[in-house]
C-alpha positions as CSV (number, residue, x, y, z in Angstrom):
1,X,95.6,118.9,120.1
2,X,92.6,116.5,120.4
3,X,93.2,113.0,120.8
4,X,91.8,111.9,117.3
5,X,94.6,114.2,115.9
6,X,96.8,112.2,117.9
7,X,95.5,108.7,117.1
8,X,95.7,109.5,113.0
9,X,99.0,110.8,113.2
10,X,100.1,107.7,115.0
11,X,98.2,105.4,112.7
12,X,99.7,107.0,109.5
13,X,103.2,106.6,111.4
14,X,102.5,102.8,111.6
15,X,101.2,102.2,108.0
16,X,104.0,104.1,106.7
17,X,106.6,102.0,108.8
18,X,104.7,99.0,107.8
19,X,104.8,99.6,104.4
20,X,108.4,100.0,104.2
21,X,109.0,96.3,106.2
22,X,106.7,95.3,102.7
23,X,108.6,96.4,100.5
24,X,111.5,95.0,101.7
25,X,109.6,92.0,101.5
26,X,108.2,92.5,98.2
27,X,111.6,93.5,96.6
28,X,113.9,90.6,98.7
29,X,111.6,88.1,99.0
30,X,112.8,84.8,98.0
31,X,109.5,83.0,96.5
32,X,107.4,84.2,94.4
33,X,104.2,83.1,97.0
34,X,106.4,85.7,99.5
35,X,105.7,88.3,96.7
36,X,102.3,87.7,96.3
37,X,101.6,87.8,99.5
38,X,103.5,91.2,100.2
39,X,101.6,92.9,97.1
40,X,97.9,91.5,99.0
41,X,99.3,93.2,102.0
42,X,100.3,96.5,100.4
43,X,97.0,96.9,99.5
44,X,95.5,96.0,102.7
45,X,97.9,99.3,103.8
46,X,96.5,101.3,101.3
47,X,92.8,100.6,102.1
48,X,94.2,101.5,105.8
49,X,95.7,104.6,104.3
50,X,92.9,106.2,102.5
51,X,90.3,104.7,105.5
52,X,92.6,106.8,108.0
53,X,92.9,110.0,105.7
54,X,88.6,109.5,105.1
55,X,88.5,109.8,109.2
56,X,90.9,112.9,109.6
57,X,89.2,115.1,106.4
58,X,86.0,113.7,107.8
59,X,85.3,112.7,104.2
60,X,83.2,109.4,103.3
61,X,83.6,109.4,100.3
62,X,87.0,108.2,100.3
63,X,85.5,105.1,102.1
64,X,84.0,103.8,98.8
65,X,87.3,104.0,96.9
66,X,88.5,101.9,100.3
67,X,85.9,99.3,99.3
68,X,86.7,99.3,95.5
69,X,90.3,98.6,96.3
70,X,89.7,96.0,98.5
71,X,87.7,94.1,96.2
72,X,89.9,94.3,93.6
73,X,92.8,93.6,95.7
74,X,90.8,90.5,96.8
75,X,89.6,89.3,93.2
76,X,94.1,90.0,92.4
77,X,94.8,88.0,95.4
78,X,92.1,84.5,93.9
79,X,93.7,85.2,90.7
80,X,97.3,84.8,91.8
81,X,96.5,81.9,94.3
82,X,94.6,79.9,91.1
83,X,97.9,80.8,89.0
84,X,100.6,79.7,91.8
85,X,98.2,76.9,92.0
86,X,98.7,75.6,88.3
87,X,102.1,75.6,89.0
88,X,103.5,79.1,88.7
89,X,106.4,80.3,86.7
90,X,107.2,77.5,83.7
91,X,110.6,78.0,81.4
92,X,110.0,76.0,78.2
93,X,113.7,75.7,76.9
């Protein structure tokens, strides 16, 4: 088995373990910043994932979906910070 084989198999282990500690963190976190910043990160993964799957099929064009979902993930990411920044959550009773 060639190393790359190897070194995606590995890297798809670590994502996947990763991504399981998130959303942990995502489902028990106790702020709603924790949350936010779990859901930034879960895309991060999933940029990682389909980057990884674009090397072992030795497909580009999964890179530009990469791209696309990082940018939106970043653009989600401004939008929540402005929101948690106006002061989040409000209960009018």
């Amino acid at each position: 088995m060639p190393i790359l084989d190897w070194a995606v198999t590995a890297t798809f282990v670590i994502l996947s373990l990763a991504l399981v500690i998130i959303f942990i963190r995502l489902i028990k976190g106790p702020s709603l910043p924790d949350r936010v910043v779990a859901l930034e990160l879960i895309a991060s993964l999933t940029v990682g994932f389909i980057a990884t799957h674009a090397v072992a099929t030795r497909m580009a064009n999964f890179l530009d979906v990469a791209v696309v979902l990082a940018l939106t993930a970043f653009l989600a990411a401004v939008g929540f910070a402005r929101y948690l920044e106006k002061g989040g959550e409000r209960s009018d009773d």
